[in-house]
C-alpha positions as CSV (number, residue, x, y, z in Angstrom):
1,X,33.0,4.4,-94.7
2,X,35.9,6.6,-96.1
3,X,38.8,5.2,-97.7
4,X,42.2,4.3,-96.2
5,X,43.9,2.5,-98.7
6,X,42.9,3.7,-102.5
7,X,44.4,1.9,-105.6
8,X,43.4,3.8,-109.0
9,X,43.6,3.1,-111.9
10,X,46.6,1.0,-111.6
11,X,48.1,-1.0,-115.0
12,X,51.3,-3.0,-115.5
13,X,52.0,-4.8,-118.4
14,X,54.8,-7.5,-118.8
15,X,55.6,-7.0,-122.7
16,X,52.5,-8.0,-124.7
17,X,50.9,-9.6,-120.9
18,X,48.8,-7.1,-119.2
19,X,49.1,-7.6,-115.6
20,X,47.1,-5.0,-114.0
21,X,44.9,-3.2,-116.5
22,X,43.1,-0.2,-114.9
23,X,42.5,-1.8,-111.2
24,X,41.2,0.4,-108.6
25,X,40.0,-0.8,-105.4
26,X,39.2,1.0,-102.3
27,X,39.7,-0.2,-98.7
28,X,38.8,1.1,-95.7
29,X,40.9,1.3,-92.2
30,X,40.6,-1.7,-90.5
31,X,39.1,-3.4,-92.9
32,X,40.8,-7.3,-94.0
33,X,40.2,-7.2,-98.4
34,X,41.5,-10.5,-100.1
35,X,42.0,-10.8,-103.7
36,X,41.0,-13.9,-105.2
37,X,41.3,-14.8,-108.8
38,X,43.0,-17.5,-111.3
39,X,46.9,-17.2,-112.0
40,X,47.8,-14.8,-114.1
41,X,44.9,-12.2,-113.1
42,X,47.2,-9.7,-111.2
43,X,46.2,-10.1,-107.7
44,X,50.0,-10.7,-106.3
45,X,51.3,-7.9,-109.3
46,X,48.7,-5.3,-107.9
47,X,50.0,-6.5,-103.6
48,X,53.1,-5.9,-104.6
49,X,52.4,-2.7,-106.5
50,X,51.2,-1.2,-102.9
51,X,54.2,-3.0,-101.0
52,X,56.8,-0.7,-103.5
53,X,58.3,-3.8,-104.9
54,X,56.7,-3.1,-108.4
55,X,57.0,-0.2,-110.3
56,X,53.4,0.7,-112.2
57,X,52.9,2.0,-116.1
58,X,50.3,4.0,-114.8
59,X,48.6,4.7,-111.9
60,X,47.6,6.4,-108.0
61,X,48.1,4.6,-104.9
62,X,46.7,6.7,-101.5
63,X,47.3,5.5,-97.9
64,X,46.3,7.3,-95.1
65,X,45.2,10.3,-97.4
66,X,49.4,10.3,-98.7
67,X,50.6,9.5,-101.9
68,X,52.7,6.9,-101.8
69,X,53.2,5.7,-105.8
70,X,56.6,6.9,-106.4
71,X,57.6,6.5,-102.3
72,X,60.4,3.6,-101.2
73,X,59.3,0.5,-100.1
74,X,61.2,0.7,-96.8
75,X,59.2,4.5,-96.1
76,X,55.7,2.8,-96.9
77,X,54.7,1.4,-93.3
78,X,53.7,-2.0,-95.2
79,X,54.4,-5.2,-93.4
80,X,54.6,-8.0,-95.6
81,X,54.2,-11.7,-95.2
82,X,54.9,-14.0,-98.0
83,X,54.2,-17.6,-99.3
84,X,57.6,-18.5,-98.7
85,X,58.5,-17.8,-94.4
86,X,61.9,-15.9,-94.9
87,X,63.3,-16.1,-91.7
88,X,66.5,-15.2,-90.7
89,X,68.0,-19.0,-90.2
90,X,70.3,-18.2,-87.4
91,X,68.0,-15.6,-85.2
92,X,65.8,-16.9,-83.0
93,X,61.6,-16.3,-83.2
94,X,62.4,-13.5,-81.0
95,X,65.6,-12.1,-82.7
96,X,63.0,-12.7,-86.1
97,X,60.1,-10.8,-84.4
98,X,63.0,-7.4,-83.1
99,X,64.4,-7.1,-87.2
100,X,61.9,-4.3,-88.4
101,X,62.4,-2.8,-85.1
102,X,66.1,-2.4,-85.7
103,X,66.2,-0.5,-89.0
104,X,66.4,3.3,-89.0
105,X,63.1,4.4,-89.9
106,X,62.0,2.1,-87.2
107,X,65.0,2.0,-85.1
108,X,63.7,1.3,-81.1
109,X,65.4,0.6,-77.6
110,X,66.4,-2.8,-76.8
111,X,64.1,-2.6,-73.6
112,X,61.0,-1.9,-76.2
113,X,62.1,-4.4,-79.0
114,X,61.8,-6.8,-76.3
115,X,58.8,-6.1,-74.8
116,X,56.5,-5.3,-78.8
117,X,58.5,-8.7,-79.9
118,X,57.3,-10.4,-76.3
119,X,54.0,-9.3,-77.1
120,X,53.5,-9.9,-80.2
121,X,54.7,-13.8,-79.6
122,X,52.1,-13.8,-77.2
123,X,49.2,-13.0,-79.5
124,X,50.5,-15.1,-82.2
125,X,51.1,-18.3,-79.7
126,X,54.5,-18.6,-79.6
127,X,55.3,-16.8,-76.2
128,X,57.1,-20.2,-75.2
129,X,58.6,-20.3,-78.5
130,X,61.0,-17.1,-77.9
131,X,64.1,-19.0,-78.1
132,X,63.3,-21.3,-80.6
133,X,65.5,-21.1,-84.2
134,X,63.5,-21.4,-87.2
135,X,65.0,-25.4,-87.8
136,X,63.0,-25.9,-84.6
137,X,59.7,-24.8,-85.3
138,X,56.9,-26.4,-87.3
139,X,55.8,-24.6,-90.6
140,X,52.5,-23.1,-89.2
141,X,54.8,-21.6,-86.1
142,X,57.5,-20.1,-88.9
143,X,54.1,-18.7,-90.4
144,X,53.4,-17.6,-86.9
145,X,56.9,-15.8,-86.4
146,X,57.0,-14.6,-89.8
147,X,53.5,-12.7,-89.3
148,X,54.3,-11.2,-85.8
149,X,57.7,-10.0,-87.7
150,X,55.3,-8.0,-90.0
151,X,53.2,-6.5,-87.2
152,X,56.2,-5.5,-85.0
153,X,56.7,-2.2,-87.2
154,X,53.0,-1.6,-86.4
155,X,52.4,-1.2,-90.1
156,X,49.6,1.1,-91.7
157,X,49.1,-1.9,-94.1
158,X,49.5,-5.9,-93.2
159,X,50.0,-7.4,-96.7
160,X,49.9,-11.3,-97.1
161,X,50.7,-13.1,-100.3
162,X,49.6,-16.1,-99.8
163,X,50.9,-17.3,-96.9
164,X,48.9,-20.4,-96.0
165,X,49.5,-22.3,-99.3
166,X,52.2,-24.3,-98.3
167,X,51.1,-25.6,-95.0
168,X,48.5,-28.9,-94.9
169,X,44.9,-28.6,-94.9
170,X,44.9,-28.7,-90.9
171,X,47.1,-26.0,-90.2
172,X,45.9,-23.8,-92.5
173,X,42.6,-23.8,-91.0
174,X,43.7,-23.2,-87.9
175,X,46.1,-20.3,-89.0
176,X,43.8,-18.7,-91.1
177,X,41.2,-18.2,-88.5
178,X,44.2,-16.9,-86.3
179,X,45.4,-14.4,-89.0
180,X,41.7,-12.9,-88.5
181,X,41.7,-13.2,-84.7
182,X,45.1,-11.4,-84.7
183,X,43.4,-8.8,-87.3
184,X,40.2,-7.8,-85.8
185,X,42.0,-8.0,-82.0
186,X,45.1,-5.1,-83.6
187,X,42.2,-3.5,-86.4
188,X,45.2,-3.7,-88.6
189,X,44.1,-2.8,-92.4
190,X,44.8,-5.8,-94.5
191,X,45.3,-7.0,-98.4
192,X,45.4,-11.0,-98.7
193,X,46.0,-12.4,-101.6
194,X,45.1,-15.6,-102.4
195,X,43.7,-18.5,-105.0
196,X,41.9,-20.2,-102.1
197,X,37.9,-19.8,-102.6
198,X,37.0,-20.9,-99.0
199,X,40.5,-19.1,-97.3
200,X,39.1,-16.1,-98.6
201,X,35.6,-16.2,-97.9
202,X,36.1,-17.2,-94.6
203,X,38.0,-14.6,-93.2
204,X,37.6,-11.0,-95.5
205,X,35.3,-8.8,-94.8
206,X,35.0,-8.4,-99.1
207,X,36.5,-10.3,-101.3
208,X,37.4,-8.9,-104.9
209,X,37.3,-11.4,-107.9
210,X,40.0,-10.4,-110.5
211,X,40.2,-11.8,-113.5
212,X,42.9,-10.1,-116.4
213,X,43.9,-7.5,-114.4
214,X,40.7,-6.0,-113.8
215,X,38.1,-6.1,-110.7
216,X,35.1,-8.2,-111.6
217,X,33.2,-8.0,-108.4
218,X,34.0,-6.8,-105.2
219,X,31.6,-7.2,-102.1
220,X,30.9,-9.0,-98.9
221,X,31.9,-12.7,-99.1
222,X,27.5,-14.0,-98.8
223,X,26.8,-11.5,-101.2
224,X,29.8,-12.3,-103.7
225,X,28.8,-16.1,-103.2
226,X,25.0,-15.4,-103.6
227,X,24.5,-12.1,-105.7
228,X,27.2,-12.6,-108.3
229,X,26.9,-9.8,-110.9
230,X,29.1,-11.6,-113.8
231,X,29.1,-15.0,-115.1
232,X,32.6,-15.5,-114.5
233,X,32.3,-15.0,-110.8
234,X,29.2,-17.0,-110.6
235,X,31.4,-19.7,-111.9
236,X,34.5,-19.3,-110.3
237,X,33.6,-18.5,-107.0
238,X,31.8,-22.4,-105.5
239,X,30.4,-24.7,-108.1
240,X,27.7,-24.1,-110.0
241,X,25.5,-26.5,-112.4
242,X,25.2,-24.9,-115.9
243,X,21.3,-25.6,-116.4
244,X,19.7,-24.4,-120.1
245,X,16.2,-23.0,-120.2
246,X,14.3,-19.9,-121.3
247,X,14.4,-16.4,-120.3
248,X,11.7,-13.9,-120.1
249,X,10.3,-11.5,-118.0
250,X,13.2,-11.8,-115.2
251,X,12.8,-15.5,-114.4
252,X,14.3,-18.7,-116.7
253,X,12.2,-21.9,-116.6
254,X,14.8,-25.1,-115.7
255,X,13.6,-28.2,-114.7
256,X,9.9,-27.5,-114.7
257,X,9.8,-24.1,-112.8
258,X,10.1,-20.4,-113.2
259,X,13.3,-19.1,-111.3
260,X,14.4,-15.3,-110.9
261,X,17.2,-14.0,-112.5
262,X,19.6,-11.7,-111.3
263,X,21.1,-8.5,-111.7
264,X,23.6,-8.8,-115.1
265,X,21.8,-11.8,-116.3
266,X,20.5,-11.8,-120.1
267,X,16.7,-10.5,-119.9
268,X,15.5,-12.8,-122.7
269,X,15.9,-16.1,-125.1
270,X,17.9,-18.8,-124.1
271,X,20.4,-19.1,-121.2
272,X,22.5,-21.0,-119.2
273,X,21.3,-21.3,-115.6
274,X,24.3,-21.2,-112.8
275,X,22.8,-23.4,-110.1
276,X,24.4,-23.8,-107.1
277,X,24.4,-27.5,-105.8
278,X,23.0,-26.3,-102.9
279,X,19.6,-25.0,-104.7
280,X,19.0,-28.6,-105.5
281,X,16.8,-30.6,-103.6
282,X,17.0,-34.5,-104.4
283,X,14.2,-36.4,-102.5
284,X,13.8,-40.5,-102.7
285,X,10.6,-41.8,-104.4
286,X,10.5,-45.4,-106.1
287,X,9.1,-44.0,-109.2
288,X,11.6,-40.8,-109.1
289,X,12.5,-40.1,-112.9
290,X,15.8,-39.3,-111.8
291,X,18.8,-41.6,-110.4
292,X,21.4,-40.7,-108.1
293,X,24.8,-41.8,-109.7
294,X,27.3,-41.2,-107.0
295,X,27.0,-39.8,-103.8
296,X,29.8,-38.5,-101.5
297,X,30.0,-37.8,-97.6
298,X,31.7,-34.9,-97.1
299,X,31.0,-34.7,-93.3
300,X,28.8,-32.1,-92.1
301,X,27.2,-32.4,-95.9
302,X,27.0,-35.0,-98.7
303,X,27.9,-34.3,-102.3
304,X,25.4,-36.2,-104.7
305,X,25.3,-36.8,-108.8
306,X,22.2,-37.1,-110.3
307,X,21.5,-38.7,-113.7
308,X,18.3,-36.6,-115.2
309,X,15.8,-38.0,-117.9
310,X,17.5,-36.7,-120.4
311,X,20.9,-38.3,-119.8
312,X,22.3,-34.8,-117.8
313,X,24.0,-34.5,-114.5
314,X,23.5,-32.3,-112.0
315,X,25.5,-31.5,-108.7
316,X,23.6,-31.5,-105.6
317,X,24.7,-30.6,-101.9
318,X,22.7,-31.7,-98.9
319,X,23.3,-31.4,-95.2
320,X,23.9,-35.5,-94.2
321,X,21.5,-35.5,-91.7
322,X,18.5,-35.1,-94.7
323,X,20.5,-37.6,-96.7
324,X,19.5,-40.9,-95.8
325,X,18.7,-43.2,-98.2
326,X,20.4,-40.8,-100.9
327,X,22.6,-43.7,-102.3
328,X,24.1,-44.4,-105.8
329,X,21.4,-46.0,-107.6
330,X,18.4,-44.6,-105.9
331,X,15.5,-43.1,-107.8
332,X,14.4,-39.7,-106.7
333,X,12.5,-36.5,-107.6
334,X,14.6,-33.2,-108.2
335,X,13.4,-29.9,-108.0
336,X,15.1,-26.5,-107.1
337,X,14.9,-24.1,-104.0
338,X,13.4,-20.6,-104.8
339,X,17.0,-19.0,-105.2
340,X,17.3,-16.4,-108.0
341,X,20.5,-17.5,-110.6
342,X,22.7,-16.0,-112.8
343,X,21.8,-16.6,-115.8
344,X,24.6,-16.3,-119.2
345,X,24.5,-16.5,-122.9
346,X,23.4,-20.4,-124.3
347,X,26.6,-21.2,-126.5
């Protein structure tokens, strides 16, 4: 699959802080990317980069086979949706939606304003909504508004810096899983930005870790979660219980068996073990060597903290249904699934 949208080699440093420090990513038309990472890592430096609202130290950035690193923001084709919903206060949704459609280098009649902006309201929900000031709409519909805004232009680029994080946990489900609806229905290429593990592994088609300005991993969001090629995504990405044991041969040996290593883990001598909690299996027996120390129902699954032998804990995550009888204080067995691990460095 060819590249639409190629970042290269892109760095920015912020006096001694380096922001973006030799990113390069490629995305590919149609395709929804989202940049996850810890503050500070130059995911929003590197959006905003492509969007022409930061100038780079160094750097290429191709869309649609054009150079477009020293081109005007307002001559990119981006549409942008921020955390924040910027509306214009007194236009209403529909007036909001028509802007972009307004300005010279997209300048349309008023007959086709109406119509894009009537569509467009329609796809996002808010066909009834037309009318409607920004004072009378709920966050996730100014979210709404504000996203249709950025499609009206029909933009070669939808870029979204985070734009869920200030709704509640409902909502930004629910918009979420509309923002990819409303993708895949217009194939519009997008970069989302976000700190938000499951936002972004539930709606990219890849998701890139960054982490100091540079692109750890990159890949789809199973195989980020699954095969991760670097300790640091292994532990940022999910949770993960840091197991020791010995390395040879391309397995470690944790908690009485051999488990495979994968790709990037050290080949030999002691390691750490990243186990996901899901890995563990945590089965009641009266003379279990292990007790459970907390367990927590998290609805479809239950969360449970298990005291080992040797005075450790480990995290394991169960569906509820195979749960029962998994309560604080219960003795059980533990054992692992045959799931290869990354495996780091002991110390």
């Amino acid at each position: 699959m060819s590249a639409y949208v190629q970042l290269l080699d892109l760095a920015k440093h912020f006096g001694k802080v380096k922001a973006l420090d030799g990113l390069s990513i490629d995305i590919a038309e149609g395709e929804l990317v989202a940049l996850l990472g810890p503050s500070g890592c130059g995911k929003t430096t590197a959006l905003r980069s492509l969007a022409g609202l930061q100038e780079l130290d160094r750097g290429q950035m191709i869309v649609d086979g054009k150079d477009v690193t020293f081109q005007n923001a307002s001559k990119r084709g981006m549409g942008m949706v921020f955390q924040a919903y910027s509306l214009f206060p007194h236009m209403t949704a529909r007036e909001n939606v028509e802007y972009g459609l307004k300005l010279k280098s997209h300048r349309t009649s008023a007959e086709k304003r109406k119509k894009r902006s009537d569509e467009l309201l329609e796809i996002v929900g808010l066909a009834t909504h037309a009318n409607h000031y920004p004072h009378q709409l709920s966050g996730g519909q100014q979210q709404r508004v504000a996203l249709a805004r950025a499609l009206a232009i029909s933009p070669k680029v939808l870029l979204l810096d985070e734009p869920l994080s200030a709704l509640d946990a409902k909502v930004r489900t629910q918009l979420r899983e509309e923002i990819r609806r409303i993708q895949l229905e217009l194939g519009t290429t997008t970069l989302f930005v976000t700190h938000d593990q499951e936002e972004a592994l539930s709606i990219a088609d890849r998701v890139g870790v960054m982490r100091n300005g540079l692109l750890e991993q990159i890949a789809a969001p199973a195989e980020l979660y699954d095969r991760p090629n670097t300790a640091f995504v292994a532990e940022f990405v999910g949770l993960t219980n840091p197991i020791p044991g010995k390395v040879s041969g391309g397995s470690i040996e944790i908690l009485g068996a051999k488990v495979k290593t994968l790709p990037g883990s050290i080949t030999s001598g002691a390691g750490i073990a990243l186990v996901r909690p899901e890995s563990v299996n945590v089965e009641a027996h009266k003379s279990g060597s292990a007790k459970i120390f907390s367990a927590s129902f998290l609805g479809a699954s239950c969360r449970l903290m298990v005291t080992m032998p040797d005075g450790a804990r480990i995290t394991a995550q169960m569906p509820s249904l195979e749960s029962v009888g998994l309560v604080a204080g219960a003795s059980v067995n533990v054992s692992l699934f045959d799931v290869p691990v990354f495996v780091k460095v002991a110390g």
